[in-house]
N, CA, C and O atoms as CSV, one atom per row, in Angstrom:
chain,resi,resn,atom,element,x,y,z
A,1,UNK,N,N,181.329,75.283,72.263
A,1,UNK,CA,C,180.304,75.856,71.441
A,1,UNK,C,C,179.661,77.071,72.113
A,1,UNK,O,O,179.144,77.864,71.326
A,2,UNK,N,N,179.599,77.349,73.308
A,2,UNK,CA,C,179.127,78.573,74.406
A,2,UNK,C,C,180.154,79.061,74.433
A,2,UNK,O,O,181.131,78.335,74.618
A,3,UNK,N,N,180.342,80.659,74.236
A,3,UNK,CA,C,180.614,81.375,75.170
A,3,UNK,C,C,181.440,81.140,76.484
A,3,UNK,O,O,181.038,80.273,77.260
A,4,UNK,N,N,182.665,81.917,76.806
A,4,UNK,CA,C,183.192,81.146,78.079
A,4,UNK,C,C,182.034,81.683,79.336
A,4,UNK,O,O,181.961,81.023,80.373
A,5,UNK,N,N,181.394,82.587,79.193
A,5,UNK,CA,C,180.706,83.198,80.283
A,5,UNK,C,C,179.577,82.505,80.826
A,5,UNK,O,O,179.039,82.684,81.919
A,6,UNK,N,N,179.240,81.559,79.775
A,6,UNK,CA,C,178.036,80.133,80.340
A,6,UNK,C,C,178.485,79.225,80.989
A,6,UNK,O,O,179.528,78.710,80.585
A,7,UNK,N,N,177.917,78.775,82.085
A,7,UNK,CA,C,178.466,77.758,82.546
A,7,UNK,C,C,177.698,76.709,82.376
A,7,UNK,O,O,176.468,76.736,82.344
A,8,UNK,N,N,178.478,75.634,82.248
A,8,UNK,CA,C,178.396,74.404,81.180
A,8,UNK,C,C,178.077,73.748,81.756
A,8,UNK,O,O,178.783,73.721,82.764
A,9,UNK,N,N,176.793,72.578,81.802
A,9,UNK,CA,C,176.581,71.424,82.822
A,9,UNK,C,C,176.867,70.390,82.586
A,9,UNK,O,O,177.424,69.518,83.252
A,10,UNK,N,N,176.200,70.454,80.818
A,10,UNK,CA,C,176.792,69.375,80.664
A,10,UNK,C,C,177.343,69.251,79.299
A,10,UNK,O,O,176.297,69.055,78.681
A,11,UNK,N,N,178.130,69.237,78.557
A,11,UNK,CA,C,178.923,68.769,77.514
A,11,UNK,C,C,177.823,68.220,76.294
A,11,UNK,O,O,177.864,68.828,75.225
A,12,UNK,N,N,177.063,67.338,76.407
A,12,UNK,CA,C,176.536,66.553,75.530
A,12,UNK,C,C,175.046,66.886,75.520
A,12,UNK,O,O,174.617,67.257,76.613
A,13,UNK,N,N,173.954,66.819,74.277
A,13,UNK,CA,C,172.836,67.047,75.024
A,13,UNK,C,C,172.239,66.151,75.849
A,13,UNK,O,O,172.675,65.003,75.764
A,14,UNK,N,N,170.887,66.459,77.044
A,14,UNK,CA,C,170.534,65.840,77.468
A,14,UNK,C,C,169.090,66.382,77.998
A,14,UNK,O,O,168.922,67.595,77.871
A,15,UNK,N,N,167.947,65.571,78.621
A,15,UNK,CA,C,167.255,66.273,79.096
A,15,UNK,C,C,167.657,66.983,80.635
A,15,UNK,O,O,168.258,66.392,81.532
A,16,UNK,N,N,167.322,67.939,80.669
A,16,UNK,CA,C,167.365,68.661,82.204
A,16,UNK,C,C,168.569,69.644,81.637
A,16,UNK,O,O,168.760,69.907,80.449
A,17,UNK,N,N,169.300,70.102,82.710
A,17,UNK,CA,C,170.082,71.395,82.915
A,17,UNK,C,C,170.933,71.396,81.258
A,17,UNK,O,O,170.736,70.392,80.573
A,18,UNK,N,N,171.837,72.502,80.671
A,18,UNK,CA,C,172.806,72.464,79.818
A,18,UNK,C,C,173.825,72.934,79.925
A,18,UNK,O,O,174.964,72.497,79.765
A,19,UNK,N,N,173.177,74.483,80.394
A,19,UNK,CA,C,174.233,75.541,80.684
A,19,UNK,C,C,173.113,76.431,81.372
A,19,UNK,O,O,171.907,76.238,81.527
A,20,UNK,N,N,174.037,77.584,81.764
A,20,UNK,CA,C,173.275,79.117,82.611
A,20,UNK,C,C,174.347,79.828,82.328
A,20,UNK,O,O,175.489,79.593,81.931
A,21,UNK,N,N,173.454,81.146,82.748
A,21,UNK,CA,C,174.353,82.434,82.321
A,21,UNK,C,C,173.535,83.411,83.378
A,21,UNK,O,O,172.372,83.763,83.177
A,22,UNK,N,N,174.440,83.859,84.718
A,22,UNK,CA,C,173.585,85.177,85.499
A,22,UNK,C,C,173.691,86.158,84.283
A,22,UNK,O,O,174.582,86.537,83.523
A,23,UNK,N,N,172.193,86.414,84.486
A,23,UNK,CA,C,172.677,88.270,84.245
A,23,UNK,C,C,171.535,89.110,85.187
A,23,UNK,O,O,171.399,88.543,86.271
A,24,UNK,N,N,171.006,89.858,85.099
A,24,UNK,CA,C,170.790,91.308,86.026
A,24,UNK,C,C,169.106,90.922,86.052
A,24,UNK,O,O,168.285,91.243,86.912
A,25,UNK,N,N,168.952,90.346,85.152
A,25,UNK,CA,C,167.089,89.703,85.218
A,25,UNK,C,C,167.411,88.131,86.085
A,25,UNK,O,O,166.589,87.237,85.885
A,26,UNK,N,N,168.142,87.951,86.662
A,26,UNK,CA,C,168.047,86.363,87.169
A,26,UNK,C,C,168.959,85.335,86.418
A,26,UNK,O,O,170.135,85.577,86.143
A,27,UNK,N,N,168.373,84.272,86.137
A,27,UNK,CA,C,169.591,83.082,85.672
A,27,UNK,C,C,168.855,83.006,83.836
A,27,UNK,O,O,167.632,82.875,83.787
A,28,UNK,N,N,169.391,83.065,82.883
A,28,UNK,CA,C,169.352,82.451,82.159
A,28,UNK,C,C,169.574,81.023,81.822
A,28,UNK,O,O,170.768,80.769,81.664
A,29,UNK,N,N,168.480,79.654,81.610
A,29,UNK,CA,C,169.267,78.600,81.312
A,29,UNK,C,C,168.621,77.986,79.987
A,29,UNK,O,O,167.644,78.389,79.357
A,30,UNK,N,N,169.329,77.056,79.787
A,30,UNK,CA,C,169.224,76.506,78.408
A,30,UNK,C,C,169.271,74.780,79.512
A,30,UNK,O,O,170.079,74.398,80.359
A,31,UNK,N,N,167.898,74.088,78.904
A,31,UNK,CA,C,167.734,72.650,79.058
A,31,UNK,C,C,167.475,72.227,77.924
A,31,UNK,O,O,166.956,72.842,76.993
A,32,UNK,N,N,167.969,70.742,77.986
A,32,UNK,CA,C,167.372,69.498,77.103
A,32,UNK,C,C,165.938,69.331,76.984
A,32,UNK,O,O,165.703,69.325,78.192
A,33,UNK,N,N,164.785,69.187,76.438
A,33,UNK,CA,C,163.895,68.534,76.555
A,33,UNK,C,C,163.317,67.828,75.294
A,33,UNK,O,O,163.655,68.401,74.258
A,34,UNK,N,N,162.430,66.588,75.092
A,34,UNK,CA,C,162.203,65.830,74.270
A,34,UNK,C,C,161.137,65.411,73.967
A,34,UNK,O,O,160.565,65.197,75.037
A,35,UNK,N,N,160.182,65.026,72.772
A,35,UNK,CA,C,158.942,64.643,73.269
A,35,UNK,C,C,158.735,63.546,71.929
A,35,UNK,O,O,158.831,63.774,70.723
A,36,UNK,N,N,158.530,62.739,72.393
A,36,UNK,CA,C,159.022,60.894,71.348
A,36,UNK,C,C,160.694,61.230,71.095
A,36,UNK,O,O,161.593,61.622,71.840
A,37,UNK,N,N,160.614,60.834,69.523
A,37,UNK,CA,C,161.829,61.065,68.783
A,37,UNK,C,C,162.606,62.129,68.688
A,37,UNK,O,O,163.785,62.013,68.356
A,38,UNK,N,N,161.992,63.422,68.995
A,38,UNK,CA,C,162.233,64.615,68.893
A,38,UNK,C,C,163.091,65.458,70.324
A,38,UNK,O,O,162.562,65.509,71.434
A,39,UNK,N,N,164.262,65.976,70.068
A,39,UNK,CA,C,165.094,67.015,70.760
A,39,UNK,C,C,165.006,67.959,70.927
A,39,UNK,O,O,164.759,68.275,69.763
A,40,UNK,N,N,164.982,68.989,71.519
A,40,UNK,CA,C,164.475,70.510,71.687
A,40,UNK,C,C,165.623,70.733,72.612
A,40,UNK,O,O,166.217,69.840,73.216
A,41,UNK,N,N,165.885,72.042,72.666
A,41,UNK,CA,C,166.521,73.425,73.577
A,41,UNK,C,C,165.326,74.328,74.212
A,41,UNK,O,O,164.355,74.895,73.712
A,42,UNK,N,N,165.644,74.253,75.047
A,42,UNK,CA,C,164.657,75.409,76.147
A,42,UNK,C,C,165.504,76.209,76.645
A,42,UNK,O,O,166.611,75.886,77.077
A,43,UNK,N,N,164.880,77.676,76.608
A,43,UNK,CA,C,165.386,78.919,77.323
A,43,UNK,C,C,164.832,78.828,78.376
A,43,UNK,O,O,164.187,77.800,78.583
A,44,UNK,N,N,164.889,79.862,79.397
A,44,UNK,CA,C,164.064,80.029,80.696
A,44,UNK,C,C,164.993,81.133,80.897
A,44,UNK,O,O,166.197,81.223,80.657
A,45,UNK,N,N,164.033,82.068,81.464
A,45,UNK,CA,C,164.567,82.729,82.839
A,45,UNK,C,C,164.220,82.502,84.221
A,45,UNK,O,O,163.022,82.340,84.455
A,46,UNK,N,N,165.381,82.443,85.586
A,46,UNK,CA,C,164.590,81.804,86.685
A,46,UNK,C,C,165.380,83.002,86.895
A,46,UNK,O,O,166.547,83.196,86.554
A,47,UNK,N,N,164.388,83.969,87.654
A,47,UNK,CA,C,164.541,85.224,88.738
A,47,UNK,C,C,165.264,84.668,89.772
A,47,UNK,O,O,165.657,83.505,89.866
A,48,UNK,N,N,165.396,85.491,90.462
A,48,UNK,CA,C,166.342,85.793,91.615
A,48,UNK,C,C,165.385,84.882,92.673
A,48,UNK,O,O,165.959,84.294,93.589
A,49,UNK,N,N,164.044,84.785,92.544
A,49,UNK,CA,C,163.076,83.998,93.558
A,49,UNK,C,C,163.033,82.834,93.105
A,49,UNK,O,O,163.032,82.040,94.046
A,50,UNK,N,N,163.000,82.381,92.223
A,50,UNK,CA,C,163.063,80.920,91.519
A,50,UNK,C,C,161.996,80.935,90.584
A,50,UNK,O,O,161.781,79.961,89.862
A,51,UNK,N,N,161.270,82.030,90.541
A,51,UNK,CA,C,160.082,82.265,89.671
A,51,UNK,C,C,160.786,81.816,87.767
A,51,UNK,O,O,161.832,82.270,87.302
A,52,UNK,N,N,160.150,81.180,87.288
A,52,UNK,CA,C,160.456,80.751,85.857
A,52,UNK,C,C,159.579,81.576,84.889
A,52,UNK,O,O,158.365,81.418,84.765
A,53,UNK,N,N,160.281,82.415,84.263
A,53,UNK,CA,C,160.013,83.353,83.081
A,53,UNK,C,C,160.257,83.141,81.610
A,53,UNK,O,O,161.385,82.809,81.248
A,54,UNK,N,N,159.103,83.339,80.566
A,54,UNK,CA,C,159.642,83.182,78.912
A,54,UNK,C,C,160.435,83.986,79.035
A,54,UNK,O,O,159.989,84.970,79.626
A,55,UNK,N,N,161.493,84.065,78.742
A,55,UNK,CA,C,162.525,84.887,78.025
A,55,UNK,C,C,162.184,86.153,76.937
A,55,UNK,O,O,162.494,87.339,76.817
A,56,UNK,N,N,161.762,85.646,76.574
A,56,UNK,CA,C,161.022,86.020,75.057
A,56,UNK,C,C,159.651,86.814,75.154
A,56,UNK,O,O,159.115,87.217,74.122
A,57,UNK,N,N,159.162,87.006,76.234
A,57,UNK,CA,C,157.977,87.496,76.605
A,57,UNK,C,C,158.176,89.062,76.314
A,57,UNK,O,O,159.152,89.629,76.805
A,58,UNK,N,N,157.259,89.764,75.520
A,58,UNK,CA,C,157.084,91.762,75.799
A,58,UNK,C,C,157.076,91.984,76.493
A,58,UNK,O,O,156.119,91.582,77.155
A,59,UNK,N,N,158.209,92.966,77.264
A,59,UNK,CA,C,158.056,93.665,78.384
A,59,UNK,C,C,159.584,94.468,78.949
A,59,UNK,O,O,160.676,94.482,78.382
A,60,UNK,N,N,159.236,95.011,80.078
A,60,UNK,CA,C,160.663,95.169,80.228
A,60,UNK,C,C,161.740,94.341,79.935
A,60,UNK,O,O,162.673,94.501,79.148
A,61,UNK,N,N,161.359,93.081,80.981
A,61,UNK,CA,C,162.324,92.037,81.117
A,61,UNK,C,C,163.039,91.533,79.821
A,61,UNK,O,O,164.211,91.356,79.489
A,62,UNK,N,N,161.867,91.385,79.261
A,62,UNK,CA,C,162.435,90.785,77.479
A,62,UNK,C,C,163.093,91.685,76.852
A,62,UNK,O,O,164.173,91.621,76.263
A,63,UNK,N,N,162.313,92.603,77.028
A,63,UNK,CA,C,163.208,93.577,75.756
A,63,UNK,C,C,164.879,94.161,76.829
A,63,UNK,O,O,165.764,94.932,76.458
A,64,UNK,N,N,164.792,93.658,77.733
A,64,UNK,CA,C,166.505,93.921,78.165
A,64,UNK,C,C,166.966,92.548,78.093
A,64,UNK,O,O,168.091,92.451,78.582
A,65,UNK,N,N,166.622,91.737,77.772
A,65,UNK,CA,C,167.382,90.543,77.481
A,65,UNK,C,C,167.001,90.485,75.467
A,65,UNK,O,O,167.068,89.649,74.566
A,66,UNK,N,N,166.786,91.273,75.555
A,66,UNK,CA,C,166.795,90.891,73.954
A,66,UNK,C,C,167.791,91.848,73.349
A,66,UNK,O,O,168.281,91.730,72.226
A,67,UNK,N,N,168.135,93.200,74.567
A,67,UNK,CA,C,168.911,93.511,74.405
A,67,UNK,C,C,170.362,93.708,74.351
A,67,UNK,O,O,171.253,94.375,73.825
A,68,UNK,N,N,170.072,92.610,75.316
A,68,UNK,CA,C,171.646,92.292,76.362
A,68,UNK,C,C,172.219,90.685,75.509
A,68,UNK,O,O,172.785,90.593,74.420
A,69,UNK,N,N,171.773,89.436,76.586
A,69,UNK,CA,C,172.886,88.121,76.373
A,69,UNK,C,C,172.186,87.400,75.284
A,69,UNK,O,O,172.802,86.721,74.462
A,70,UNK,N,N,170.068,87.641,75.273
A,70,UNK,CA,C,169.586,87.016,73.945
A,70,UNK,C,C,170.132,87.734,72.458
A,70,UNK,O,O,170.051,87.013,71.464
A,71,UNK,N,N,170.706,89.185,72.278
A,71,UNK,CA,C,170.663,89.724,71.301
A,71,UNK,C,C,171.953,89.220,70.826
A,71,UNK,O,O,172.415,89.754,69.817
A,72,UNK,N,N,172.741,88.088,71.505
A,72,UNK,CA,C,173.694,87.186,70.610
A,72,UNK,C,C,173.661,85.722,70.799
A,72,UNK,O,O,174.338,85.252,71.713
A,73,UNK,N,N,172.999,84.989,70.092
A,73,UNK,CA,C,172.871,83.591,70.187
A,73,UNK,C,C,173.764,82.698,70.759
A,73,UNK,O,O,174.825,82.845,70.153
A,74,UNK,N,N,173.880,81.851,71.612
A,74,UNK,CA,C,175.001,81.566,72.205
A,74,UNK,C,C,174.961,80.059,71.262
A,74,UNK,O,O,175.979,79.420,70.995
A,75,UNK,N,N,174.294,79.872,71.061
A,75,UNK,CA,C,174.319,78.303,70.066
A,75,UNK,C,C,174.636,78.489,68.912
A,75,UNK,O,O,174.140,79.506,68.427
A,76,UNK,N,N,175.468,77.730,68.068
A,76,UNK,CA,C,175.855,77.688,66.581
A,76,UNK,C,C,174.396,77.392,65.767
A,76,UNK,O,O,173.598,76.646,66.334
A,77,UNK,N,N,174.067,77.913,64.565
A,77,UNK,CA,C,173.259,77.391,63.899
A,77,UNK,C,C,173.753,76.558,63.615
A,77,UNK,O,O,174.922,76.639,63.235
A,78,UNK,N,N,172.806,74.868,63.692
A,78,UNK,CA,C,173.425,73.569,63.395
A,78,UNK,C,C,172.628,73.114,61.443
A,78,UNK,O,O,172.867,72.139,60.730
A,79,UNK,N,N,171.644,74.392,61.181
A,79,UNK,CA,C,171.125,74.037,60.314
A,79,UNK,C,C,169.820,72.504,60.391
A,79,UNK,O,O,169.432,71.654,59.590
A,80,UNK,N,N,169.551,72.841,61.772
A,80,UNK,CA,C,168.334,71.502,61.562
A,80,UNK,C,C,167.105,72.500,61.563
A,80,UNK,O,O,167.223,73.693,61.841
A,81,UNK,N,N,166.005,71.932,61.248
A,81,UNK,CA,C,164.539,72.175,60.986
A,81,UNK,C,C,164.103,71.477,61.654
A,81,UNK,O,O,164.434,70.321,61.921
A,82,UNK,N,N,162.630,72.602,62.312
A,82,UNK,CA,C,161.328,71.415,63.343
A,82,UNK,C,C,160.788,70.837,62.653
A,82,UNK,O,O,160.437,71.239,61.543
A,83,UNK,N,N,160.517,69.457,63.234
A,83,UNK,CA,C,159.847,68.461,62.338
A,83,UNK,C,C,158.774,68.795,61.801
A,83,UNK,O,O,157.942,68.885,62.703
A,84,UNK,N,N,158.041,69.180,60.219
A,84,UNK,CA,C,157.081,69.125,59.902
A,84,UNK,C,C,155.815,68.625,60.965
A,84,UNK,O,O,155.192,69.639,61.279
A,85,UNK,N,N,155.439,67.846,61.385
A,85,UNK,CA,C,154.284,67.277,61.733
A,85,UNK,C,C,154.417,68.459,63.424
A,85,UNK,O,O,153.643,68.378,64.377
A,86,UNK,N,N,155.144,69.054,63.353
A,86,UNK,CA,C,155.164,69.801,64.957
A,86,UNK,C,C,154.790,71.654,64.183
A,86,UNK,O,O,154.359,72.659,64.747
A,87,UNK,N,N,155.092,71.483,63.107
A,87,UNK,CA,C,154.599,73.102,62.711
A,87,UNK,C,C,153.138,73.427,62.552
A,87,UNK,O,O,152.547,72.425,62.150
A,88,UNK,N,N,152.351,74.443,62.715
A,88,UNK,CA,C,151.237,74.663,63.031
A,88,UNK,C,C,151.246,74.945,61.244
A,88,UNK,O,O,152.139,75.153,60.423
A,89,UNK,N,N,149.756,74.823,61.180
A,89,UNK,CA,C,149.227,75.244,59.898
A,89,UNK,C,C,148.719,76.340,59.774
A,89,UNK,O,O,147.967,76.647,60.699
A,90,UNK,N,N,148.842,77.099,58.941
A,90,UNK,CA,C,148.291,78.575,58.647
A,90,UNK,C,C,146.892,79.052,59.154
A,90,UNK,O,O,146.648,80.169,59.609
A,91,UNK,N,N,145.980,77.978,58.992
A,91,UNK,CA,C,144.888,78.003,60.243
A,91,UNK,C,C,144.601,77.614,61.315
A,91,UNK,O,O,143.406,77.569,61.605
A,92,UNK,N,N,145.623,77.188,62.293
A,92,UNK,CA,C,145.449,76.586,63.533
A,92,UNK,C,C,146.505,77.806,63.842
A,92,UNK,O,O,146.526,78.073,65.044
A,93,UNK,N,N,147.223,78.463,63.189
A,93,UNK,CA,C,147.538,80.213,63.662
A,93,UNK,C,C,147.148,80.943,63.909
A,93,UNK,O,O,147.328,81.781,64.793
A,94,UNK,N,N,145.936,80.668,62.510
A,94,UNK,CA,C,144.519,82.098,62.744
A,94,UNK,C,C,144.164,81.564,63.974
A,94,UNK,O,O,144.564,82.106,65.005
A,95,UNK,N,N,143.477,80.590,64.003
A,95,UNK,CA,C,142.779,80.049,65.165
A,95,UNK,C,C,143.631,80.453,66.625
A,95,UNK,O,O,143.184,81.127,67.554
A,96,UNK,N,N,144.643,79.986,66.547
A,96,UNK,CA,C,145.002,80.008,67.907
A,96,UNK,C,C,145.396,81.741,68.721
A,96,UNK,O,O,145.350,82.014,69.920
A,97,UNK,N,N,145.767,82.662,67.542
A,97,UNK,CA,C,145.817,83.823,67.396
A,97,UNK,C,C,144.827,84.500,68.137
A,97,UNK,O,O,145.055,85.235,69.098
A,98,UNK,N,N,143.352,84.143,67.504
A,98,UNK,CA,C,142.347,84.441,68.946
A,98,UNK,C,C,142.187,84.079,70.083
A,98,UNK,O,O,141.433,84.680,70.847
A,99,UNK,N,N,142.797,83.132,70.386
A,99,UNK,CA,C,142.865,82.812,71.946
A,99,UNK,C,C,144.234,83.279,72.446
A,99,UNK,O,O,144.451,83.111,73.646
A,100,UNK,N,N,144.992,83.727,71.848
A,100,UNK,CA,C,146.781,84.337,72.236
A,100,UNK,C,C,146.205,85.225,73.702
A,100,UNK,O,O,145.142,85.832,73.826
A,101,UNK,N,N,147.036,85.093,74.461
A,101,UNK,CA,C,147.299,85.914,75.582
A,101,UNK,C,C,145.891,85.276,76.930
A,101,UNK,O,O,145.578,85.917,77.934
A,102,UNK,N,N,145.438,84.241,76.616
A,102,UNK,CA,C,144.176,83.938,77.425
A,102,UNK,C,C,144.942,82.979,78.692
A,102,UNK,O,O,144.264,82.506,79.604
């Protein structure tokens, strides 16, 4: 399902490692993580120091990974949806919107 250029940890999901991918900002990885019933994928970037970075963050860094290995999804769309009860409501957006970046 990756790309041959990821290296694969583990086959199946799980929590902790999945895969990584060097590129020129540090390690790209993709982990398992879970919280009750619920499955998730995590990005990360871990620099060259071990420092752990959003991916996804404005800035140089992001916008060359948004240009580079993020600007092609390495996961198939599987067609699932976040669970309702985990999506924010149109006012806990506004709301949280003012505290963004604190």
């Amino acid at each position: 399902m990756l790309p041959p250029e990821w290296q694969v940890t583990s086959e199946s999901w799980t929590t902790g490692p999945i895969a990584a991918l060097d590129c020129d900002c540090g390690l790209l990885a993709i982990s398992g993580a879970s919280r009750g019933d619920d499955r998730f994928l995590a990005v990360a970037l871990i620099d060259r120091s071990g420092f752990v970075h959003d991916p996804f963050h404005i800035g140089p860094v992001g916008d060359a990974l948004a240009a580079g290995p993020l600007s092609k999804p390495p996961v198939i769309d599987m067609g699932l949806e976040w669970p309702e009860r985990l999506l924010a409501l149109d006012a806990q957006k506004q709301d949280s919107a003012k505290t963004a970046g604190i």
